[in-house]
N, C-alpha and C positions, 0 to 999 in steps of 0.2 A: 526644867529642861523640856523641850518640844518633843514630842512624840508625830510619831507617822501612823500612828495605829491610834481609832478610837475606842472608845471604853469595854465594848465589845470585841476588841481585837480585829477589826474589819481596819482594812486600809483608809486612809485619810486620801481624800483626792488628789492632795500634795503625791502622797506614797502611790497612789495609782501612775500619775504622770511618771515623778520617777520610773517607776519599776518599766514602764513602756520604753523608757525611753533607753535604760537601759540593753532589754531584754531585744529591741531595735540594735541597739551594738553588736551584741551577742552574736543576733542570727548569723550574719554573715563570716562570722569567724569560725562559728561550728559548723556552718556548711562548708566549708573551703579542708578544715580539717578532717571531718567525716569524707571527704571525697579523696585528700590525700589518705585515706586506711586511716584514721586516728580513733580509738573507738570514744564514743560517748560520754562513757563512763570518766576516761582517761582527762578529756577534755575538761570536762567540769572540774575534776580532782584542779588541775590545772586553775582553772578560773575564779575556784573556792582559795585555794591557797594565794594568789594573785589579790583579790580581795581580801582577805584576811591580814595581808602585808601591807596593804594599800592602807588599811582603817590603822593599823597599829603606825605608821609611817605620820599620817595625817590627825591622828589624836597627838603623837609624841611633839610634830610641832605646833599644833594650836598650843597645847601648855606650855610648848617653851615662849610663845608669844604674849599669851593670857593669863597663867597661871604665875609669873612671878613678878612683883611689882615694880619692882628695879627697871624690867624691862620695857613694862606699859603700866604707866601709871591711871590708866581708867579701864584693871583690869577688873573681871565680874567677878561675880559674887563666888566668896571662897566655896562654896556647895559644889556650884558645878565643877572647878575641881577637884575638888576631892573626889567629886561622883567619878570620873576619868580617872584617876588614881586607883581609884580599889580597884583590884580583878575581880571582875565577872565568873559569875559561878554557873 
């Protein structure tokens, strides 16, 4: 599986871009919210749980696409499903 992070746990250039480009979306939404009173804190609660629904929405349908064969017959290698199947600890 592809990682964003190199062996030292430093960001991959890929994961740098991302995270800008992300972190560019952000701004303007925490600022709009911080100026209607929203605190900081509260916001993020918000934007972690947003994301957290977002990954499990978008893992659930890559495997309904990839992980059963019926459906796509040049799905990958059974690893990386299974790896998406187990819960994370």
């Amino acid at each position: 599986m592809a990682s964003l992070f190199e062996q030292d746990f430093k960001y991959t250039a890929r994961a740098k871009a991302i995270f800008k480009e992300l972190q560019g979306n952000l701004l303007p939404i925490y600022l709009e919210l911080i100026e209607e009173g929203f605190s900081p804190r509260e916001i993020t609660v918000l934007v972690n749980t947003a994301a957290t629904q977002t990954e499990n929405e978008a893992v659930q349908e890559w495997q309904e696409v990839n992980c059963h064969p019926q459906s796509s017959p040049s799905a990958p290698l059974p690893t990386l499903c299974e790896t998406l199947r187990t819960p994370q600890a």
